[in-house]
N, C-alpha and C positions, 0 to 999 in steps of 0.2 A: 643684738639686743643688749642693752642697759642692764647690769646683773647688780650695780650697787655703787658706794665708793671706791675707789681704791685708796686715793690719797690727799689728804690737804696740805702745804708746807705753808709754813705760819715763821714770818721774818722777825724776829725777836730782838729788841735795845740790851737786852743782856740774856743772853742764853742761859748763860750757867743759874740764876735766876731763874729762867722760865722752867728748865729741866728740873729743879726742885720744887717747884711750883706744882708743876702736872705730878708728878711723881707722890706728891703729899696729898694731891686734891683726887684724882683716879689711882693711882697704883693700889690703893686699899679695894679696888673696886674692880683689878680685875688688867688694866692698863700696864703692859709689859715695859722691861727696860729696855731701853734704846738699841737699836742697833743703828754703825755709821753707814754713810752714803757720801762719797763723793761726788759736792755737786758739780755744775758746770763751769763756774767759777775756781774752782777746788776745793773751796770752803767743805766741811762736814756737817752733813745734815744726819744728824738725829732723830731716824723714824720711830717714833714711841706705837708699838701694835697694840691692838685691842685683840682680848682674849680667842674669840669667837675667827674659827679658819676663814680666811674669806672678806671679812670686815672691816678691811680698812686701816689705815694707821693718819698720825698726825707726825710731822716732819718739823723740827725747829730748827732753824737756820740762822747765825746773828748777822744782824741788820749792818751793813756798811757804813751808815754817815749817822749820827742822830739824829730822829723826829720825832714831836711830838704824835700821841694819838688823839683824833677827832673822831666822835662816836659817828656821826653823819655825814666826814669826808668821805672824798670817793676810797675803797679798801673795802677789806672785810668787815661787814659788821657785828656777827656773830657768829661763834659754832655751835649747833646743837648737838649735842650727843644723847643716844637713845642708851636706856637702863632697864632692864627688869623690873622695879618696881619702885612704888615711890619712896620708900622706903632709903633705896638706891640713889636717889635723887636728895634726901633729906641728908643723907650721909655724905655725899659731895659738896652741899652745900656747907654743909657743919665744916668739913675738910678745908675748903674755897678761905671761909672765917678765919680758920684757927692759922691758915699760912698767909694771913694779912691780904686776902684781897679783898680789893674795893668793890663792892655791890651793888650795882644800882637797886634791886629789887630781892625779895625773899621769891624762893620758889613759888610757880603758880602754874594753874593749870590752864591751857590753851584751848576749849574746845573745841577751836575752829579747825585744829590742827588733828586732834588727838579726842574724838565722843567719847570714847568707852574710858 
């Protein structure tokens, strides 16, 4: 039986980049610092934990050639992560702003996802 995540690795154009990126945008919120992982490449992957035992982490890895991102090529096209409150969500976003990332949209609510 399916008990939850365990892990997503997210291949990065500049690591060192993304790691202050997440680190500024969740670490206020809860988002642990990295521990390494050798991958299978050898490269070091960086699994950033989420507080909660059990839940999951995100893995940065840098990317080997340069590519651009296309929101609707085939790839990942978003990660959701789940907060306590929206409060939690407002505050990530505020975070998201202040360490210059691009936005497509302000926070909003999904009903279809999330009634209550």
């Amino acid at each position: 039986m399916l008990v939850g995540l365990g892990h997503v690795d997210l291949v990065c154009r500049d690591l060192e980049r993304s790691l202050a990126f997440y680190a500024a945008v969740f670490g206020p919120l809860g988002l642990e610092a990295p521990f390494l992982v050798e991958g299978e490449r050898g490269e070091r992957i960086h699994y950033l934990r989420f507080p909660s035992a059990g839940s999951g982490s995100i893995g940065l890895r840098q990317a080997l050639e340069p590519q651009e991102f296309e929101l609707y090529a085939p790839g990942l096209h978003h990660l959701a992560l789940a907060v306590e409150s929206a409060a939690d969500v407002d505050a990530a976003h505020a975070n998201a702003v202040a360490a210059g990332a691009g936005l497509l949209h302000a926070p909003r609510l999904w009903p279809q996802y999330h009634p209550d």
